[in-house]
N, C-alpha and C positions, 0 to 999 in steps of 0.2 A: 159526333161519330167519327168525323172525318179525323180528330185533334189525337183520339183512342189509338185510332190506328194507324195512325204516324209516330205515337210511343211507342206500339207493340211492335215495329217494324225496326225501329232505333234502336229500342232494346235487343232485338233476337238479333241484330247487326252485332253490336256490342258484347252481348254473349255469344257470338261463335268466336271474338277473337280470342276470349275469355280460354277457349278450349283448345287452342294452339300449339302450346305448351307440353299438354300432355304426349301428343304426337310425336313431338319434339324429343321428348325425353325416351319416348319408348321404340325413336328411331335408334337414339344412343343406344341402350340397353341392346338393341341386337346386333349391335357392334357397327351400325353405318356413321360414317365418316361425315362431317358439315356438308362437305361437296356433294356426296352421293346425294342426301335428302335434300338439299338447296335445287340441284341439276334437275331431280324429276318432280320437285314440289313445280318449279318455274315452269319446265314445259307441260305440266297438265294444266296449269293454271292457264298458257300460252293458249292451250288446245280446247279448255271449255271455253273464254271467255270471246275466242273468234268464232267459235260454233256457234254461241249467245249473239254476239253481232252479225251473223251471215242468215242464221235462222231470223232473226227479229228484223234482216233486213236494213238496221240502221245506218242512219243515213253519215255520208262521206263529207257532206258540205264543210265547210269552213278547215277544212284537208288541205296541206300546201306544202310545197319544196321549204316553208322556212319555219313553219311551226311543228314537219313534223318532227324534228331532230331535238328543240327543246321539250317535249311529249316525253320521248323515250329516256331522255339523260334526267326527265324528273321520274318518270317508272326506274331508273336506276337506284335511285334513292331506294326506295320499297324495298331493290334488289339487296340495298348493303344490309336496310335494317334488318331485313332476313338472318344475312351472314352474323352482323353482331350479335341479334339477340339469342339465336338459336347459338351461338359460339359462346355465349357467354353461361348458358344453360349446360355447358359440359364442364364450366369450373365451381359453378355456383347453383346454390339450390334454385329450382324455376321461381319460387316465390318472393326470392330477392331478386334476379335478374328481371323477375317483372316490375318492383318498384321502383329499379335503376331506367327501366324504358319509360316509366310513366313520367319521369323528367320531362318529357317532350311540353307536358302543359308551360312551365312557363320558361322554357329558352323556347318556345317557339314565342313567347312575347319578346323577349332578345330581338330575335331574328326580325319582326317587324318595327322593333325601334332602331334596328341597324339599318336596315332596308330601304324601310318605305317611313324612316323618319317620324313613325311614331310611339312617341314616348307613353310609357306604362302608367296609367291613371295611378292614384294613393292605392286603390282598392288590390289593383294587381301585384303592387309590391308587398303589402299586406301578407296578400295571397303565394308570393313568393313564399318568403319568411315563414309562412303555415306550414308550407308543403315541405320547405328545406327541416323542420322539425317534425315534422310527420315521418320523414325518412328518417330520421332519426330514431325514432321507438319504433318503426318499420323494422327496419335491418335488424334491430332484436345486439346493435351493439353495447348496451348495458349488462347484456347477460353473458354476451358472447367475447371470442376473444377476436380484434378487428386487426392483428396483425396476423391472425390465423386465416383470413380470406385471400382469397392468390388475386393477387392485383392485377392478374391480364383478363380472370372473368369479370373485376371491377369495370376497365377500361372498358371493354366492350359493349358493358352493360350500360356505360355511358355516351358512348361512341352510338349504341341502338340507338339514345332517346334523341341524341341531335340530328342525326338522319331522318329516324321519323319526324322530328318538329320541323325538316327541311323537305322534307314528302310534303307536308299537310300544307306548311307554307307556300310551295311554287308550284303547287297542283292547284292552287286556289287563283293563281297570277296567270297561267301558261293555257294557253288557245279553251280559254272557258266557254266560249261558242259553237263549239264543236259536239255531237251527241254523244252524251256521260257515257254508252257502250262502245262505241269506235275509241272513244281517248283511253277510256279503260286499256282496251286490249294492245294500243301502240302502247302505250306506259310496261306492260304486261309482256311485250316484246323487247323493251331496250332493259328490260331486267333482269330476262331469260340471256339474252345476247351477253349483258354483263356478268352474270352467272357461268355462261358457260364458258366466256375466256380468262376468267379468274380459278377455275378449277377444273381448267383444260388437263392435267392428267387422269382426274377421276373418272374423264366421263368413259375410258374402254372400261371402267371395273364396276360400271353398271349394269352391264349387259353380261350376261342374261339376266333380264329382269327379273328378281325374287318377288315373291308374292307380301313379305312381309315389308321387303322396301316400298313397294307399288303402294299399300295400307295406310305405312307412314307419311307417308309423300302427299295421297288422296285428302289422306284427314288432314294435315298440313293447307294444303291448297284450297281445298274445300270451306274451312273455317279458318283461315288467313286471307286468302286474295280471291273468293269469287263469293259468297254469301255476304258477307259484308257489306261491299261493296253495292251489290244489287239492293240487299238489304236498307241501307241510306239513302240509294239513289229512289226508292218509292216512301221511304218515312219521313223521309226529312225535310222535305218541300212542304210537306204538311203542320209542321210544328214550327218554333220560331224557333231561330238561331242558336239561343243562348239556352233553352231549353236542350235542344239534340246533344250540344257539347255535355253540359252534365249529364243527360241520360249515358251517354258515350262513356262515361267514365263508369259506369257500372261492369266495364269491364274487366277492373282492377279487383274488387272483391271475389267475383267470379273464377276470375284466374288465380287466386288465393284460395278461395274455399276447394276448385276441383284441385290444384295440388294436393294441400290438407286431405283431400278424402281419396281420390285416386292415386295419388305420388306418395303418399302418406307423409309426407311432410309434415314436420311440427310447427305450430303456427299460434303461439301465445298471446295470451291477452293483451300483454304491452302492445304484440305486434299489431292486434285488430284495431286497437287504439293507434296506434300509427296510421294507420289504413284510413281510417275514419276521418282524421285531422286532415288527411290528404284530398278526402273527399269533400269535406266540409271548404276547402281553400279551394276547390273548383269552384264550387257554388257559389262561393263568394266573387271570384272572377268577375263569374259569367253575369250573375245576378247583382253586382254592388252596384256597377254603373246607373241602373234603372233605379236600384233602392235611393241613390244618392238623388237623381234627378227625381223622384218624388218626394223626398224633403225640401227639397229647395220649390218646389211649386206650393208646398204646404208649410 
């Protein structure tokens, strides 16, 4: 029972990032600016998830002059991934700028073989090579013309994934003894702070708050940086490791299908078949290591 709803919790984590996107795009369409949606995506975010730690009380221990300052500068990270991905979604359709973030799977194995020295089993490079052609029938460049894509939403859209793969990386190294609601909300603090002095002219042309920015911003925040988040932190101690990681990627399709139906985006078979490849090269990751060490015992 307990195994059920640690999927279902992983998943509905998963699908809200999934619905990100649209917010995003439907902040552009009323004409707001990366800054404006970034400045009050951050501080609602800032404002629920300290309410969530001051209601629920949790606890400060493992708190200190020297862990909290690496806390915030890794909630920085989270802060850029916001500015690229959502920057990149003003030059490129959201359903390409999301398979450019989904890089994150394997430079975040980079980033541990640069790091902490270790190197990429067969199965991950494998796994590389899958995904690196997965984006390939992804991007729908066989049909499309690929000098016709503006290479600053390219960049960005790859600037997203290594910041996220540098989120997930030193969030996982930085004061892990600390309760997942207080780290949350310092992380959630050094993001909003970097937000707001990278797009320190925008924030007078915030105010007066519009109703449809507040909207944007909400559903932004809401199914980008507080459901999520809470959402893993009850599912995922329930299931094992390498399970949550692929359920987690269910958030690629998702974020694909709602463009396709709410963005209307065109989203062709090649591309689902891209999609697929990508997902099939998570699974493999997450699951080869175990498959391999169960041949060798058999």
């Amino acid at each position: 029972m307990k195994f059920n709803k640690g999927i279902l919790f992983v998943l509905l984590g998963a699908g809200c990032f999934g619905f990100t996107p649209i917010f995003a795009k439907l902040g552009f369409s009323y004409g707001y600016s990366l800054g404006q949606i970034n400045i009050v995506q951050m501080l609602i975010s800032a404002f629920l998830l300290w309410s969530l730690t001051l209601i629920k009380r949790a606890s400060f221990r493992g708190v200190n002059r020297k862990n909290v300052l690496p806390i915030m500068m890794t909630g920085c990270l989270i802060g850029l991934t916001s500015v690229f991905y959502y920057g990149s979604m003003q030059y490129l359709p959201a359903s390409l700028a999301i398979i450019l973030m989904f890089q994150f799977v394997w430079i975040g194995s980079l980033l541990e073989w640069a790091f902490s020295k270790v190197k990429p089993a067969p199965q991950t490079f494998l796994s590389i090579i899958l995904i690196l052609i997965g984006v390939f029938f992804a991007s729908n460049i066989i049909h499309g013309d690929i000098q016709g894509l503006p290479v600053k939403g390219v960049i960005l859209g790859i600037l997203s994934a290594f910041t996220y793969a540098g989120f997930i990386f030193f969030s996982g190294k930085v004061a892990v003894n600390v309760d997942p609601l207080t780290r949350s909300s310092l992380m959630v603090t050094g993001s909003a702070t970097l937000i707001l002095v990278l797009f320190m002219r925008d924030i007078p042309t915030v105010l007066p708050l519009e109703a449809n920015l507040l909207t944007t911003a909400l559903g932004v925040s809401l199914f980008g940086a507080v459901l999520p988040p809470l959402f893993y932190a009850v599912g995922a101690p329930l299931i094992p490791g390498g399970v949550a990681n692929i359920l987690t990627s269910v958030e690629l399709p998702i974020a694909i299908l709602s463009a396709s139906l709410i963005l209307s985006e065109i989203v062709t078979p090649l591309q689902w078949v891209g999609i697929s490849i990508i997902l099939i090269a998570i699974a493999l990751n997450e699951l080869g290591a175990n498959f391999i060490r169960m041949r060798k015992r058999y």
